[in-house]
C-alpha positions in Angstrom: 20.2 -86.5 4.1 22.9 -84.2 5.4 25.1 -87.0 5.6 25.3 -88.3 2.2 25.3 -85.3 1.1 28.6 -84.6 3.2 29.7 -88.1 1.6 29.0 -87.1 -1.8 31.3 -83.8 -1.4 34.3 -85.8 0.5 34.0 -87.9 -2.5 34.3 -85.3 -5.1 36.9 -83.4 -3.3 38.7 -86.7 -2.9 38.3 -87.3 -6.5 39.7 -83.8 -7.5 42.8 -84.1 -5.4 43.8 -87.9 -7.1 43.5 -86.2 -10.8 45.4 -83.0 -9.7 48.4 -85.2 -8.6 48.1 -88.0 -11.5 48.2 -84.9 -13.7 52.0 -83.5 -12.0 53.3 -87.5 -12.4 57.1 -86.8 -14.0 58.0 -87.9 -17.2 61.7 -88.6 -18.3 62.7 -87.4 -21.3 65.7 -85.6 -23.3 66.0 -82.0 -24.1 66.3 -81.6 -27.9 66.5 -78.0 -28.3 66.1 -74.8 -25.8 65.1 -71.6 -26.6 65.7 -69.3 -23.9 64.2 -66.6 -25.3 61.0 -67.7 -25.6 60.9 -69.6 -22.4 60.3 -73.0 -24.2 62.3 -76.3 -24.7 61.5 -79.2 -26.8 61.6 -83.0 -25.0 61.6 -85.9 -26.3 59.8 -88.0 -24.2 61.4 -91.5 -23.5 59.4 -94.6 -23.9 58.1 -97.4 -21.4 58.2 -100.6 -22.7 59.9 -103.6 -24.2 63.7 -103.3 -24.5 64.7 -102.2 -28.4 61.9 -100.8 -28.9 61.6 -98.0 -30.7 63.1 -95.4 -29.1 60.1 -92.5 -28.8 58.5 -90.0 -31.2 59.2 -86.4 -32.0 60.3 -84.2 -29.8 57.2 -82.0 -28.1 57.4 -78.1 -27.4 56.8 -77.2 -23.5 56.8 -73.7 -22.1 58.6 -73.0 -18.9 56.8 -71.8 -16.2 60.2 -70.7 -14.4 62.9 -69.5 -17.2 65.6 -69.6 -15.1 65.2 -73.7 -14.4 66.3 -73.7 -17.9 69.7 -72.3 -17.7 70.3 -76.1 -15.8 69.8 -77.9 -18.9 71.4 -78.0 -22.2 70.4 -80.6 -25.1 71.0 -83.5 -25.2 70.2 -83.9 -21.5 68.2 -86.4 -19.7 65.5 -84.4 -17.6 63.0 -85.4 -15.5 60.0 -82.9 -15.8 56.3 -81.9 -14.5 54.0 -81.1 -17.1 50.6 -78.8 -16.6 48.3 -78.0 -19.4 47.4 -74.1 -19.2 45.4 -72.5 -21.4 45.8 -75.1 -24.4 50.1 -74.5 -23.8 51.3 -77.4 -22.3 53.7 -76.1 -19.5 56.9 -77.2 -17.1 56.2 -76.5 -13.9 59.6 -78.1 -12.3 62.1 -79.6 -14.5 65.6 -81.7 -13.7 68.5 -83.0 -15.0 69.1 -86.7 -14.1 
């Protein structure tokens, strides 16, 4: 009994771990508008798909978890960023130009 229950717990743990890191995949996108003040920048995210396809939807708000990585970017730039959702704000934990 102690063993499957040590089974069951890798498992979960396991489990946890693989969602933790498909949640911090990167997305590429490009930076539509910063607002330094506020900590937050607005990406639109680029699409995956069929060549001439439409080329993505509107641009979504992000707040930064670091301010300073967005003295790096300026719009109109292709980023590459990590995206965590805290509290119901969905925020950039690392964010880079391409």
């Amino acid at each position: 009994m102690k063993l499957a229950n040590i089974a069951v717990a890798g498992t979960v743990i396991l489990a946890t771990i693989s969602a933790a890191a498909w949640a911090q995949q990167g997305l590429t996108g490009l930076v539509k508008k910063i607002d330094r003040t506020r900590g937050t920048i607005a990406i639109q995210q680029e699409q995956s798909g069929t060549v001439g396809a439409n080329t993505g939807g509107a641009a979504e708000e992000f707040k930064a978890q670091d301010r300073a990585s967005l003295d790096a970017v300026h719009a109109g730039d292709k980023v590459t960023y990590y995206v965590t959702d805290t509290g119901g704000m969905k925020t950039i934990t690392k964010l880079q130009k391409q």
